[in-house]
Phi, psi and omega in degrees: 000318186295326182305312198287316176274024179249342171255352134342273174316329188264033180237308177294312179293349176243013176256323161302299173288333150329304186310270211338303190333292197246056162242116172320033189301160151221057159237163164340131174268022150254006177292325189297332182255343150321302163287357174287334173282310185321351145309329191287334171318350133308338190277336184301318173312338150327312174289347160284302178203203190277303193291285171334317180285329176286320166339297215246353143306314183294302192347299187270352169229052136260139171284350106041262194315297164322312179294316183279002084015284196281335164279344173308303152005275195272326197260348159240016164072016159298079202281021175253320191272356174276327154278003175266333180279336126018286204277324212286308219292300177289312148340301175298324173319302210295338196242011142279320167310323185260005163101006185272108179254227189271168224240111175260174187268031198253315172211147161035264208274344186230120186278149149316328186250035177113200186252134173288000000 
């Protein structure tokens, strides 16, 4: 079962990079891989404590958020946030794929998809 989501996620992470590919964006695909980690800029809420830190984790990597990024985007033609959602989208895919989901708030270590 952990195979079928992990390739599941990496499908969803090649339907992001396809959009970016063939979206009339106009930056550059190395602005896009540049900026693919900076969803992890959540994990800084860790240095207060467990519960904050799953708050501002779960924040940048659910995907919820990356679709309505990107449809905000995409429905007021607004091309930073159709790449911000871009990035939010694929990230979470790309780090669902490597088993990391979302965050309950006692630890870490411990995901929406088990204990890392």
């Amino acid at each position: 079962m952990k195979n079928i989501i992990q390739l599941e996620e990496l499908g969803l992470l090649a339907l992001a990079i396809f959009a970016l590919y063939f979206q009339p964006l106009q930056f550059s695909w190395w602005v896009w891989v540049l900026l693919f980690l900076l969803p992890d800029i959540g994990m800084v809420g860790y240095l207060i404590n467990t519960e904050v830190g799953a708050v501002t984790y779960n924040l940048l990597h659910h995907r919820f958020i990356g679709v309505a990024v990107l449809a905000v985007g995409y429905f007021t033609q607004n091309q930073y946030l159709v790449l911000a959602g871009l990035i939010l989208l694929g990230h979470s895919t790309f780090d669902r794929a490597l088993g990391y989901g979302l965050k309950f708030p006692d630890s870490f270590k411990h995901t929406s998809l088990g204990w890392l």
